[in-house]
PQR file of N, CA, C, O and H, with PARSE charges and radii, in Angstrom:
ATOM      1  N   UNK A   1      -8.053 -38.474-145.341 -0.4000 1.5000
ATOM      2  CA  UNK A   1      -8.299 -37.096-144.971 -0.0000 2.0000
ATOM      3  C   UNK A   1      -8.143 -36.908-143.466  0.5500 1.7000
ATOM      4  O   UNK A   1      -7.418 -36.001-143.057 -0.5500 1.4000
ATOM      5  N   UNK A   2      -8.794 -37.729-142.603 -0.4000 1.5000
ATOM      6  CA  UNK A   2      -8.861 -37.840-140.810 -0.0000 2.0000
ATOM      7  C   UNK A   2      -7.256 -37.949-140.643  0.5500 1.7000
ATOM      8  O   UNK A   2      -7.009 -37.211-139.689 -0.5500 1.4000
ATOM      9  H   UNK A   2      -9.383 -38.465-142.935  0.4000 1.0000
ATOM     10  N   UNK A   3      -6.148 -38.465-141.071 -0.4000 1.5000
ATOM     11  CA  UNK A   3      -4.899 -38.884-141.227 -0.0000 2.0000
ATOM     12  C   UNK A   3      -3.979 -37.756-141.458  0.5500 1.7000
ATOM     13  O   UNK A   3      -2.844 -37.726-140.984 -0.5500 1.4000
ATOM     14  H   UNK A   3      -6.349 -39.064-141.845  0.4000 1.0000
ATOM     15  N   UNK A   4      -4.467 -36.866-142.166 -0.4000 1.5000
ATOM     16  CA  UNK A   4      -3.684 -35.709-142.621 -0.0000 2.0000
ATOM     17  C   UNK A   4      -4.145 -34.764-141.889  0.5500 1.7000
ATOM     18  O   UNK A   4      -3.260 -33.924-141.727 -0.5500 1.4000
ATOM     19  H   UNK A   4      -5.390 -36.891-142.551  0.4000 1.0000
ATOM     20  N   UNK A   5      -5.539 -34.363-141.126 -0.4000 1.5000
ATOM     21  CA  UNK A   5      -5.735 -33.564-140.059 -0.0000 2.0000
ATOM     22  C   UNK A   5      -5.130 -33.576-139.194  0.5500 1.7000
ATOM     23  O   UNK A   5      -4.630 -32.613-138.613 -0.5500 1.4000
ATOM     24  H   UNK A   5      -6.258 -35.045-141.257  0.4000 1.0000
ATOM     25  N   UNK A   6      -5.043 -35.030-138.870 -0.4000 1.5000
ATOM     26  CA  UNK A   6      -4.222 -35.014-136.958 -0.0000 2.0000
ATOM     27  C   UNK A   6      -2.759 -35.160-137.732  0.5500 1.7000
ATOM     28  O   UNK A   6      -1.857 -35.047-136.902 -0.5500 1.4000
ATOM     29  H   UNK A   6      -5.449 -35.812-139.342  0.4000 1.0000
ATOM     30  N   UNK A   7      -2.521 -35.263-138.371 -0.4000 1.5000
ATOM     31  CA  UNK A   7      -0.895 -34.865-138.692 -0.0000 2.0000
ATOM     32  C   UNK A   7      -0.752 -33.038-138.658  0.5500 1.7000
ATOM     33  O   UNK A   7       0.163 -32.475-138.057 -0.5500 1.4000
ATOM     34  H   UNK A   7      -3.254 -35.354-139.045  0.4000 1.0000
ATOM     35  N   UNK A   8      -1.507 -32.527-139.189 -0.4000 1.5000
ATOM     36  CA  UNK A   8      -1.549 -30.993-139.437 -0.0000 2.0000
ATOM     37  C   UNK A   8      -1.569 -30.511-137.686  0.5500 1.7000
ATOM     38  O   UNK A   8      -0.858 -29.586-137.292 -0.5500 1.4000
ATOM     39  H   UNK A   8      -2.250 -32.984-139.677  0.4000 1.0000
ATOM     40  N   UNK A   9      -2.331 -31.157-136.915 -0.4000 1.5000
ATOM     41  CA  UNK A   9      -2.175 -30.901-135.630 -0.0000 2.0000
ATOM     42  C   UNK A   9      -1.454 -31.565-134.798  0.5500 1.7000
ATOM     43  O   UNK A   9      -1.886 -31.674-133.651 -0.5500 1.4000
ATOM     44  H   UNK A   9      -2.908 -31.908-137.235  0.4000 1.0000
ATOM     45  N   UNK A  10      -0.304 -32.118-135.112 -0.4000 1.5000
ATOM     46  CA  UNK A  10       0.520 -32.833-134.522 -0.0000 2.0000
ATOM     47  C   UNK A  10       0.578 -34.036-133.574  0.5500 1.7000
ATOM     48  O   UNK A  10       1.527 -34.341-132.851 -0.5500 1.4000
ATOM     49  H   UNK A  10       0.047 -32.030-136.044  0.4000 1.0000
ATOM     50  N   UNK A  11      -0.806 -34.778-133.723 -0.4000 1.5000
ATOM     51  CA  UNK A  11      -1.465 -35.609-132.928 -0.0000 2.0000
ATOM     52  C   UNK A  11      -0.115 -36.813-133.693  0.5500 1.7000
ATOM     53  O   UNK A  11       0.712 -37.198-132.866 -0.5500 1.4000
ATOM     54  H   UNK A  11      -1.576 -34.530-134.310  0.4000 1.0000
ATOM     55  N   UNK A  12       0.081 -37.378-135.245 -0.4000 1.5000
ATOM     56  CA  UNK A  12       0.598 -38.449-135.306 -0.0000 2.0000
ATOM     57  C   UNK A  12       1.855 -37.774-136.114  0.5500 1.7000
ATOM     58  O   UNK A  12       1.816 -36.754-136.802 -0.5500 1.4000
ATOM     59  H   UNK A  12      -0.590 -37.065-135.917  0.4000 1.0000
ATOM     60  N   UNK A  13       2.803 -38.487-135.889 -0.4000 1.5000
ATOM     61  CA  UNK A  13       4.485 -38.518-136.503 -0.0000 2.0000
ATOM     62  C   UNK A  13       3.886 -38.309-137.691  0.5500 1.7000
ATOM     63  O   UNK A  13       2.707 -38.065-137.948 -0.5500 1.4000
ATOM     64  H   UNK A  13       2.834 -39.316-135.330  0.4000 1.0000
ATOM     65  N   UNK A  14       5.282 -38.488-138.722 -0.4000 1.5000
ATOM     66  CA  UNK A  14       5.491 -37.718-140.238 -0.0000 2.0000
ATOM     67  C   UNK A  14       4.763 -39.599-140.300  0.5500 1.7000
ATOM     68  O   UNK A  14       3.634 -39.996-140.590 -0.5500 1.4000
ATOM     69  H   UNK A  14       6.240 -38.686-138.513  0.4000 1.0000
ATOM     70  N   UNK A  15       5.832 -40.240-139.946 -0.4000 1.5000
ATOM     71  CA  UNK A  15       5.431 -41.637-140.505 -0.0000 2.0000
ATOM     72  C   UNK A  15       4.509 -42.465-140.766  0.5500 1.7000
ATOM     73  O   UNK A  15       4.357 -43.219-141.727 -0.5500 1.4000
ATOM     74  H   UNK A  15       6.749 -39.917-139.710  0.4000 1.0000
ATOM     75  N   UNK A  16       3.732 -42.233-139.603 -0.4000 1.5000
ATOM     76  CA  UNK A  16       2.246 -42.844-139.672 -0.0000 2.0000
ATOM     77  C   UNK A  16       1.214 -42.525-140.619  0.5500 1.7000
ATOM     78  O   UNK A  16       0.266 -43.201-141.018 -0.5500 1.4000
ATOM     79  H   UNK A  16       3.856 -41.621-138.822  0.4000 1.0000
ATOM     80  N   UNK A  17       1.780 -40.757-141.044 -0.4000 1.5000
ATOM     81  CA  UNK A  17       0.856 -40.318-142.175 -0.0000 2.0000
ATOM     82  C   UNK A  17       1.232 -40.932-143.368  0.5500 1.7000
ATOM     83  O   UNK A  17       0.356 -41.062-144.223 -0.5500 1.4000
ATOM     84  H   UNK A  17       2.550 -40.207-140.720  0.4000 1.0000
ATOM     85  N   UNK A  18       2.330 -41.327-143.594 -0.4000 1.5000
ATOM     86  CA  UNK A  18       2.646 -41.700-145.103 -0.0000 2.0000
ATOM     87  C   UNK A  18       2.671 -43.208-144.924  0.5500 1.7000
ATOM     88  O   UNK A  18       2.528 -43.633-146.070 -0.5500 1.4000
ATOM     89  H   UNK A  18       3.041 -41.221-142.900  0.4000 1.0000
ATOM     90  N   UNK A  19       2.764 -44.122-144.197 -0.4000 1.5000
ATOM     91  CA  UNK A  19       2.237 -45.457-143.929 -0.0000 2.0000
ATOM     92  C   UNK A  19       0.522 -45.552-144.023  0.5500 1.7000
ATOM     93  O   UNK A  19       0.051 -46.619-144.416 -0.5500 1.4000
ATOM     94  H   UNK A  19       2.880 -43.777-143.266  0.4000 1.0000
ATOM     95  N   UNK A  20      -0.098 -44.802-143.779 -0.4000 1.5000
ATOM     96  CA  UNK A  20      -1.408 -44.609-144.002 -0.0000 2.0000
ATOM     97  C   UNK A  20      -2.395 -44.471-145.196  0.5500 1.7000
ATOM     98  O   UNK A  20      -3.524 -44.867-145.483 -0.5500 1.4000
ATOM     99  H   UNK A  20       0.285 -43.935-143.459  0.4000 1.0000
ATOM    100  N   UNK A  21      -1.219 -43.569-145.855 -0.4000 1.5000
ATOM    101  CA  UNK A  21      -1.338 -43.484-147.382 -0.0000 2.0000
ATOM    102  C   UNK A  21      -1.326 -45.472-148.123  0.5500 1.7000
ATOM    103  O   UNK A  21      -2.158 -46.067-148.809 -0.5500 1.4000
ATOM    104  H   UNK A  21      -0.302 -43.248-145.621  0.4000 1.0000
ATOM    105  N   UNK A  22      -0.181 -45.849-147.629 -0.4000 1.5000
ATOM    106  CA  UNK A  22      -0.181 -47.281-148.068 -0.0000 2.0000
ATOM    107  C   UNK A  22      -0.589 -48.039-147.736  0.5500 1.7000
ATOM    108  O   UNK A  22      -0.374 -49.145-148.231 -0.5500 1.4000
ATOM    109  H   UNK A  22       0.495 -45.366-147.072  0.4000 1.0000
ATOM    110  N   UNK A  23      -1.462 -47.833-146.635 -0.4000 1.5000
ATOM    111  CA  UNK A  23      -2.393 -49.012-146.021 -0.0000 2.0000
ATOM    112  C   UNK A  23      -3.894 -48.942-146.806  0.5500 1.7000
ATOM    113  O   UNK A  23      -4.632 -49.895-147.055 -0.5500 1.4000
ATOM    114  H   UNK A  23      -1.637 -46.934-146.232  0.4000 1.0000
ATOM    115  N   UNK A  24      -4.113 -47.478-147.121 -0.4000 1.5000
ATOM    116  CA  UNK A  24      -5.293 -46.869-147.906 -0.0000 2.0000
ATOM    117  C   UNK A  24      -5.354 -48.088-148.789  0.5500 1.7000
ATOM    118  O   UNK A  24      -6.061 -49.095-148.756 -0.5500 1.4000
ATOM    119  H   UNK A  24      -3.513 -46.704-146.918  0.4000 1.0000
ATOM    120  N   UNK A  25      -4.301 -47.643-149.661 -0.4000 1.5000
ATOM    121  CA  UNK A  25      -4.103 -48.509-150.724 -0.0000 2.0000
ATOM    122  C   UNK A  25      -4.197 -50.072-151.141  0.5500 1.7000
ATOM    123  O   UNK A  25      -4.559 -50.566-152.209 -0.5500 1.4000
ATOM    124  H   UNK A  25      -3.726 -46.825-149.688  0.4000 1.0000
ATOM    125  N   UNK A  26      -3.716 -50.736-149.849 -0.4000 1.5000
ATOM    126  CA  UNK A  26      -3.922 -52.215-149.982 -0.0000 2.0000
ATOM    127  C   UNK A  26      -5.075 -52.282-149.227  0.5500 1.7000
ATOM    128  O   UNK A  26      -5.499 -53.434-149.126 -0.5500 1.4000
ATOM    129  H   UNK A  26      -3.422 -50.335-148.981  0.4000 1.0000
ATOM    130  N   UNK A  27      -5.717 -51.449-148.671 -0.4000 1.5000
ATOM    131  CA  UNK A  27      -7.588 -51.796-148.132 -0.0000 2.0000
ATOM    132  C   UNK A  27      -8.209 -51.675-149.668  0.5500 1.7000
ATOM    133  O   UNK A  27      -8.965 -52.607-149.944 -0.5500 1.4000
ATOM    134  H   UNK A  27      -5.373 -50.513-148.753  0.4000 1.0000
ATOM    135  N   UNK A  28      -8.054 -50.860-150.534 -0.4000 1.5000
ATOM    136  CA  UNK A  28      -8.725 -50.255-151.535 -0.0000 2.0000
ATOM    137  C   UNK A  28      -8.611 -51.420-152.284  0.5500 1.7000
ATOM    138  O   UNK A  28      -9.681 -51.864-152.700 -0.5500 1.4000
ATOM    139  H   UNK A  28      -7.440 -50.103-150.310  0.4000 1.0000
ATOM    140  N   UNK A  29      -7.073 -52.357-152.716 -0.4000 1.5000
ATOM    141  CA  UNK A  29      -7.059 -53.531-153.340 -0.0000 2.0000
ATOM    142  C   UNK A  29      -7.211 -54.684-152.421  0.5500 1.7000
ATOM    143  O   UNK A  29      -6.267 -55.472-152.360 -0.5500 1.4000
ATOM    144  H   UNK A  29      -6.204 -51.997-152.378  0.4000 1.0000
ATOM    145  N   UNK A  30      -7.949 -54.833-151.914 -0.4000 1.5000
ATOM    146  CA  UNK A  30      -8.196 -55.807-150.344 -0.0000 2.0000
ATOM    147  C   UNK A  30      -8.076 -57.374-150.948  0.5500 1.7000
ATOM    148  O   UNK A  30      -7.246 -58.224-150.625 -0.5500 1.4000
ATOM    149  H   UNK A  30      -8.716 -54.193-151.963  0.4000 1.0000
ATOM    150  N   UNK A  31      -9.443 -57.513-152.171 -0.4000 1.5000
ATOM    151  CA  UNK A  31      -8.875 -58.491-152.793 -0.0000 2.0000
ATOM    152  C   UNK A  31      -8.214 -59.388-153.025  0.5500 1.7000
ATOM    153  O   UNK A  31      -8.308 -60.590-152.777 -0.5500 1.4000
ATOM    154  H   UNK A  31     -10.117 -56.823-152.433  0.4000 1.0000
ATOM    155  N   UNK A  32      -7.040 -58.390-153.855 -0.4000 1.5000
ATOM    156  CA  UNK A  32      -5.763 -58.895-154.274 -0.0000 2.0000
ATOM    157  C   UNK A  32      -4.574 -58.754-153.358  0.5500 1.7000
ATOM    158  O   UNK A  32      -3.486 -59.229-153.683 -0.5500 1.4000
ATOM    159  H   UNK A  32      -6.964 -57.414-154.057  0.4000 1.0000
ATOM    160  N   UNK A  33      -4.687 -58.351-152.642 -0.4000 1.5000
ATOM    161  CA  UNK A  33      -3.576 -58.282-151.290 -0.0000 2.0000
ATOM    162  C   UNK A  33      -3.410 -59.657-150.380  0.5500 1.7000
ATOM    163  O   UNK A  33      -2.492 -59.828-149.577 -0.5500 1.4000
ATOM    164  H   UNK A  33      -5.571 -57.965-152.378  0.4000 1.0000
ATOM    165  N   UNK A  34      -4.571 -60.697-150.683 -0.4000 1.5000
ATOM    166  CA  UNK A  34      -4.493 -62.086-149.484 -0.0000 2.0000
ATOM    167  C   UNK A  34      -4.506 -61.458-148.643  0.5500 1.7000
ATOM    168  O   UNK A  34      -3.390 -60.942-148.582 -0.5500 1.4000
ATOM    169  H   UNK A  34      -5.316 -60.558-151.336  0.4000 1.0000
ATOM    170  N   UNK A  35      -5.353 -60.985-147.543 -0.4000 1.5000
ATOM    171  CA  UNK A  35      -5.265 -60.536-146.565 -0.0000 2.0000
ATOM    172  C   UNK A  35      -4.199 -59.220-145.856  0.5500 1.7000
ATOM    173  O   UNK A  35      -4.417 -58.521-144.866 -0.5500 1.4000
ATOM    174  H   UNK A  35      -6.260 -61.404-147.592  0.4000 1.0000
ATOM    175  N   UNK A  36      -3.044 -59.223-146.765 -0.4000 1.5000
ATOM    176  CA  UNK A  36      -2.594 -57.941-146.291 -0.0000 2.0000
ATOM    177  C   UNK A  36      -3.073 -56.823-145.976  0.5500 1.7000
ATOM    178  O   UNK A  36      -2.359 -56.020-145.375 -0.5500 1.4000
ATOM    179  H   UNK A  36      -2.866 -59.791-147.569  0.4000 1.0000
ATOM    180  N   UNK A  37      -3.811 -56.649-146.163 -0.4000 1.5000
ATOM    181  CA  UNK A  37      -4.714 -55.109-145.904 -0.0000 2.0000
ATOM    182  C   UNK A  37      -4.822 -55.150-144.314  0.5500 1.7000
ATOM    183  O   UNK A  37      -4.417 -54.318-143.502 -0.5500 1.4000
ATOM    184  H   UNK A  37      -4.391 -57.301-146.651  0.4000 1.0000
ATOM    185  N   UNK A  38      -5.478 -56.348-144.104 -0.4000 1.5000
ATOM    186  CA  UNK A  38      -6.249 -56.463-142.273 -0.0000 2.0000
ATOM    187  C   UNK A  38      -4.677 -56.902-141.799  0.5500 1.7000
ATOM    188  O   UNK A  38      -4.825 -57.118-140.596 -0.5500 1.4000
ATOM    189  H   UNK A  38      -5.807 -57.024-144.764  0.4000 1.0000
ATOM    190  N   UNK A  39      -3.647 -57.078-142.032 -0.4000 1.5000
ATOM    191  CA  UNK A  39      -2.806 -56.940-140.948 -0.0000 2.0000
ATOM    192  C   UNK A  39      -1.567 -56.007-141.305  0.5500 1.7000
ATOM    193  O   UNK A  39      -0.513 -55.887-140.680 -0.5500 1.4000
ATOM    194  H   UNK A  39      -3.527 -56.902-143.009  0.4000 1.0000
ATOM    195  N   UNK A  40      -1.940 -55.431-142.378 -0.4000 1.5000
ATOM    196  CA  UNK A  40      -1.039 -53.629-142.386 -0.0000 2.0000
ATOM    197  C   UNK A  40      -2.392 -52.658-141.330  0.5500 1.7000
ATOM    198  O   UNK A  40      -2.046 -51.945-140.388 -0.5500 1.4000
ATOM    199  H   UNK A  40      -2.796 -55.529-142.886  0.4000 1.0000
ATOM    200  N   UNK A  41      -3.622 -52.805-141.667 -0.4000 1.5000
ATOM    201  CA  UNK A  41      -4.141 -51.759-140.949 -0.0000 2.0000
ATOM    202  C   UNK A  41      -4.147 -52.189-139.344  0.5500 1.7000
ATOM    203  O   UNK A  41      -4.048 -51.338-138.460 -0.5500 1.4000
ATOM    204  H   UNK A  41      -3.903 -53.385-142.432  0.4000 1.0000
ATOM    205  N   UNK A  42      -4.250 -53.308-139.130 -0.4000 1.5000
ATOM    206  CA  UNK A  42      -3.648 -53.921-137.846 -0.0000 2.0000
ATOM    207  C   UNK A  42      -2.310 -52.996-137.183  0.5500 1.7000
ATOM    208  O   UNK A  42      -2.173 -52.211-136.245 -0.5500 1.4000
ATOM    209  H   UNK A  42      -4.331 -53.999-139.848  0.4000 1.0000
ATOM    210  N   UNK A  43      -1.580 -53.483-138.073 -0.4000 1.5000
ATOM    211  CA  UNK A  43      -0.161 -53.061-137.687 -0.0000 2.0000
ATOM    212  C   UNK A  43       0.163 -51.292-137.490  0.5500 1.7000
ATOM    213  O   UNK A  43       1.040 -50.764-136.806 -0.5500 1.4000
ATOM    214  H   UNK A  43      -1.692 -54.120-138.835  0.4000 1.0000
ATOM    215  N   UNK A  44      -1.012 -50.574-138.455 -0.4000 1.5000
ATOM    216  CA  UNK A  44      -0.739 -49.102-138.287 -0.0000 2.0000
ATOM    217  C   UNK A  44      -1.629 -48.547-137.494  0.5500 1.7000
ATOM    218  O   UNK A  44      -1.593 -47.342-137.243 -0.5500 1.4000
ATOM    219  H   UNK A  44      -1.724 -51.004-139.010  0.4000 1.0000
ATOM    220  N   UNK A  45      -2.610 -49.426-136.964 -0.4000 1.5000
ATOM    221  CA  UNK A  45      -3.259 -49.179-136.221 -0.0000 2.0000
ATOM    222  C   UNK A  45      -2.933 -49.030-134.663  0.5500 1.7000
ATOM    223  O   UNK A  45      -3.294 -48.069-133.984 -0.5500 1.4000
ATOM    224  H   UNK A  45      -2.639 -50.404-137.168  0.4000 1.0000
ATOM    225  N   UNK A  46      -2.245 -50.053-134.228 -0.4000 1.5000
ATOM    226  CA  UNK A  46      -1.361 -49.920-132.871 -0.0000 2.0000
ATOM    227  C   UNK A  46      -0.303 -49.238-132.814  0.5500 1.7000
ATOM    228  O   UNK A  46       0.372 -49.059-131.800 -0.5500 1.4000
ATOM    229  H   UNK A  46      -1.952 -50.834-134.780  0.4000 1.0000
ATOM    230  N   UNK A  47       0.009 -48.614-134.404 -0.4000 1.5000
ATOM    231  CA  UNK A  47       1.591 -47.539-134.223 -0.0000 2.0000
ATOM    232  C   UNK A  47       0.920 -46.359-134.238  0.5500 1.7000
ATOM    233  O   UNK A  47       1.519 -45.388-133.776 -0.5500 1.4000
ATOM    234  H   UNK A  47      -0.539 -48.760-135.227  0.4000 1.0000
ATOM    235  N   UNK A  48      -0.268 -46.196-134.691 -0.4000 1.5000
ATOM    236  CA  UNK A  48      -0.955 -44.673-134.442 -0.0000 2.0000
ATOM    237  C   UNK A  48      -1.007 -44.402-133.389  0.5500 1.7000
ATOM    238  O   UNK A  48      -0.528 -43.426-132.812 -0.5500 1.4000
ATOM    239  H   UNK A  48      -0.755 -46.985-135.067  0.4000 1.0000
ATOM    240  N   UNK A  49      -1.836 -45.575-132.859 -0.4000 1.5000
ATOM    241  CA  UNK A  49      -2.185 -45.114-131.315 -0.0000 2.0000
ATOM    242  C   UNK A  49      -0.925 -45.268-130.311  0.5500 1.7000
ATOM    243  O   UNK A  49      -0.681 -44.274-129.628 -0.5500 1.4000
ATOM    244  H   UNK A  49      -2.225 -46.368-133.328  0.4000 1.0000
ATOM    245  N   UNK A  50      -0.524 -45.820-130.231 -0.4000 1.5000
ATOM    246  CA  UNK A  50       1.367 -45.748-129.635 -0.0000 2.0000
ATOM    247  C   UNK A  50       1.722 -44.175-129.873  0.5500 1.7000
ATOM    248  O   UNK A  50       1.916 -43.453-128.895 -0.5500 1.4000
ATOM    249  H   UNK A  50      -0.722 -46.627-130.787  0.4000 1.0000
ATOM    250  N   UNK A  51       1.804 -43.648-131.243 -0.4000 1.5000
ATOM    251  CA  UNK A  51       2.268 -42.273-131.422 -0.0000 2.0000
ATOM    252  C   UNK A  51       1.176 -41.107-131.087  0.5500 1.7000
ATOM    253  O   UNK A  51       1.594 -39.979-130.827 -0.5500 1.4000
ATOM    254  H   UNK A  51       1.646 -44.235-132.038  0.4000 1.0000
ATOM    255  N   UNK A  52       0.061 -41.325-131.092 -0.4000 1.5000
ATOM    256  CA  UNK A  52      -0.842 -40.332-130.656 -0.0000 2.0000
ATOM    257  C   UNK A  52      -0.304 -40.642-128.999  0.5500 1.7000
ATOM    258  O   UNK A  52       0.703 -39.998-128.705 -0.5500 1.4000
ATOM    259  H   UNK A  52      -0.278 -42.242-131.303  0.4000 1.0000
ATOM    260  N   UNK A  53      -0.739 -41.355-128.130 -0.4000 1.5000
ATOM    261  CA  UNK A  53      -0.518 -41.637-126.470 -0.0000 2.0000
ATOM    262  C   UNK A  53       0.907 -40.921-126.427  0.5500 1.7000
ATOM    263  O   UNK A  53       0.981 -39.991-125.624 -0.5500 1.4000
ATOM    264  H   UNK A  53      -1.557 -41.878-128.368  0.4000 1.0000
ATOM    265  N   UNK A  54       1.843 -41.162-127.037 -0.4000 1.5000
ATOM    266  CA  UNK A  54       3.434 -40.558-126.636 -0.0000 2.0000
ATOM    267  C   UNK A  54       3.123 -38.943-127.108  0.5500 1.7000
ATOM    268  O   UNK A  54       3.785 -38.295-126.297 -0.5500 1.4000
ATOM    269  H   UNK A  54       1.783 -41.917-127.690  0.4000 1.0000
ATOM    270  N   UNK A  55       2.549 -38.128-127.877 -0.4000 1.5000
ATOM    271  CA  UNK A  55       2.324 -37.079-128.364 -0.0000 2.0000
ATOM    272  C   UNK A  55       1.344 -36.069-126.954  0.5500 1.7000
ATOM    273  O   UNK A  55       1.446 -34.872-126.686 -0.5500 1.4000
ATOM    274  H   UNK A  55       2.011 -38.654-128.535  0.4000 1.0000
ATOM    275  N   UNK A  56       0.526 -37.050-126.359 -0.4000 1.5000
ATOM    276  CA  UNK A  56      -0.516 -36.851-125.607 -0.0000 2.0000
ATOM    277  C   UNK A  56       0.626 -36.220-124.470  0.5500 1.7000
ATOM    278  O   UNK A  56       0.956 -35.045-124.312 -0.5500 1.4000
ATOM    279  H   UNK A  56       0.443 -38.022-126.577  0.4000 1.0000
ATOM    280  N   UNK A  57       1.043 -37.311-123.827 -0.4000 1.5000
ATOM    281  CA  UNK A  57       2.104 -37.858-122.900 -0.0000 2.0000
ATOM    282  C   UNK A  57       3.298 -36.578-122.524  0.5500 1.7000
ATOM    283  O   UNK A  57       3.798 -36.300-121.434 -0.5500 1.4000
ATOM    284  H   UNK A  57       0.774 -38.266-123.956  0.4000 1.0000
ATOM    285  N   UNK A  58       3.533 -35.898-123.993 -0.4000 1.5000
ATOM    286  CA  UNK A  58       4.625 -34.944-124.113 -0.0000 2.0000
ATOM    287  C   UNK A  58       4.093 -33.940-123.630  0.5500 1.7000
ATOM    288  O   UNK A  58       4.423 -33.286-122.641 -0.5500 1.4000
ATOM    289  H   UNK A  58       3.127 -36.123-124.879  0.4000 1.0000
ATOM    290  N   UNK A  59       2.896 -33.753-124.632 -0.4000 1.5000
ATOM    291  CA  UNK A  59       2.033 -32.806-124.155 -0.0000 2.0000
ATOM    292  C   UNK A  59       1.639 -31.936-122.937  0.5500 1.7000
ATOM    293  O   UNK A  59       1.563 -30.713-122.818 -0.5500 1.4000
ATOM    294  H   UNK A  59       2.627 -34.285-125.435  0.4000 1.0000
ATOM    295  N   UNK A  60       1.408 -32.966-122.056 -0.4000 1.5000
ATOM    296  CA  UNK A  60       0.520 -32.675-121.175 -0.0000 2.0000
ATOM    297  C   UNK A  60       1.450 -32.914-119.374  0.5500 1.7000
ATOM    298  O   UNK A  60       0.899 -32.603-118.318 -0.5500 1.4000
ATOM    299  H   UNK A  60       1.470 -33.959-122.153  0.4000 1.0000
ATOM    300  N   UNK A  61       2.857 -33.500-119.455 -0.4000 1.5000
ATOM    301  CA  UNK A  61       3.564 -33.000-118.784 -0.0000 2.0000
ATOM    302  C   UNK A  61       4.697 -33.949-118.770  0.5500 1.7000
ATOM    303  O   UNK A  61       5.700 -33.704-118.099 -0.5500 1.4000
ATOM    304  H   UNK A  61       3.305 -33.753-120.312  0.4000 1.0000
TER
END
């Protein structure tokens, strides 16, 4: 839900929202993923914030 707000306000790219969706997903099966979960949310975690800072960046001058 927090994911699809700052997309609605243009804080993160198209991409990060729908990578987010699939990270949901392998946290939710954490389990059965062997650890994939903690290094997809790893991984979308430093591309959010990379794309929020460049969004900021545009922004503001």
């Amino acid at each position: 839900m927090t994911t699809r707000i700052a997309q609605q306000a243009g804080a993160l790219p198209t991409w990060a929202t729908w990578v987010s969706y699939a990270v949901a997903v392998l946290c939710l099966a954490g389990f059965w993923s062997g650890g994939m979960a903690s290094v997809a949310f790893a991984l979308w975690l430093i591309g959010a914030v990379i794309g929020v800072l460049h969004t900021a960046r545009r922004h503001t001058g």
